[in-house]
C-alpha positions in Angstrom: 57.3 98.0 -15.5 53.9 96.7 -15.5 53.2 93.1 -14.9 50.1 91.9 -16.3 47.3 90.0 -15.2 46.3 86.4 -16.1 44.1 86.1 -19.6 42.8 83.0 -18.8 42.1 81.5 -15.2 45.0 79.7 -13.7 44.5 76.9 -11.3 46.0 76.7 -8.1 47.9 73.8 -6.8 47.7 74.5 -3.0 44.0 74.8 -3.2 42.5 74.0 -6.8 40.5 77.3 -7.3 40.9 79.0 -10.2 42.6 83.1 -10.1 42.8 85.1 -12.6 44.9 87.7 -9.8 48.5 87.2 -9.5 48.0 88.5 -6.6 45.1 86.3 -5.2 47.2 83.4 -6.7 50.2 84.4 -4.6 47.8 84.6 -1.5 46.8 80.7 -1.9 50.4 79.7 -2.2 51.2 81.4 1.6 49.8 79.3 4.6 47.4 81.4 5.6 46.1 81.4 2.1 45.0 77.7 1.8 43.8 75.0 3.4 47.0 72.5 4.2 48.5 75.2 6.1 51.5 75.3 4.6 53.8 77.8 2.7 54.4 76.6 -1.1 57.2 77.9 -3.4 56.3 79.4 -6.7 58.6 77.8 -9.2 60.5 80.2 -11.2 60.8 82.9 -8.9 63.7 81.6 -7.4 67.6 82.3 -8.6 69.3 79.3 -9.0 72.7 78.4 -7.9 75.3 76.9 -9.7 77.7 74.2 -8.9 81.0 73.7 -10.4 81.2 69.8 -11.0 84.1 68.4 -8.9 85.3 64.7 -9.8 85.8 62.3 -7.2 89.2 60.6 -8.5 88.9 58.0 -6.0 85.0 57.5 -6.9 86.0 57.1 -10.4 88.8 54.9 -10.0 86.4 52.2 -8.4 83.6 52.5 -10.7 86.5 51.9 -13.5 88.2 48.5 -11.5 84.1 47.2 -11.1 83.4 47.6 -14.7 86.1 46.2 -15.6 86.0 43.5 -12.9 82.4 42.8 -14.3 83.2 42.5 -18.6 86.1 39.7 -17.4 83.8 37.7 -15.1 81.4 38.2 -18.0 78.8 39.9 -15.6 77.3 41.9 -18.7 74.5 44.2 -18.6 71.5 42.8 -20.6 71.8 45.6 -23.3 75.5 44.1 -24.1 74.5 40.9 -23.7 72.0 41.0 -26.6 74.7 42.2 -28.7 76.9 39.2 -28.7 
C-alpha cells in the first residue's frame, strides 16, 4: 500500500514549520524533533477503546430525590422559570 505525501504544506503544531514529508512531520512530533522537548501524540493514529456505560443506581437515585427536592421548594432552573 502506498501512502502518499502531503499536496500542500502542513503546519506543525510542536514547532510551527511547515512539511510537506510525513515523515519529517512525524520527526517534529518526537522530542528530539522540536524544541519543547517533548513527545506529542498524532491524533488519529491511535485505536480507541470502548466503554460499556455502567449506571450508578445509587448515583441516580440521588440525582432523582434533588430534583425533585428542588421543583417542590420551587428551586427552578432559570430556563423553567421563564416558562411559568
Amino acid at each position: 500500500m502506498l501512502i502518499k505525501d502531503f499536496d500542500e504544506p502542513v503546519q506543525s503544531a510542536a514547532d510551527g514549520k511547515f512539511y510537506t514529508s510525513k515523515a519529517a512531520l512525524a520527526k517534529s512530533h518526537k522530542a528530539s524533533g522540536n524544541p519543547h522537548g517533548i513527545d506529542f501524540i498524532e491524533l488519529g493514529n491511535e485505536q480507541p477503546t470502548f466503554q460499556d456505560y455502567v449506571p450508578d443506581a445509587k448515583q441516580r437515585r440521588e440525582d432523582m430525590k434533588e430534583t425533585l427536592r428542588d421543583v417542590v421548594t420551587g428551586n427552578l432552573p432559570p430556563e423553567i422559570a421563564a416558562i411559568q
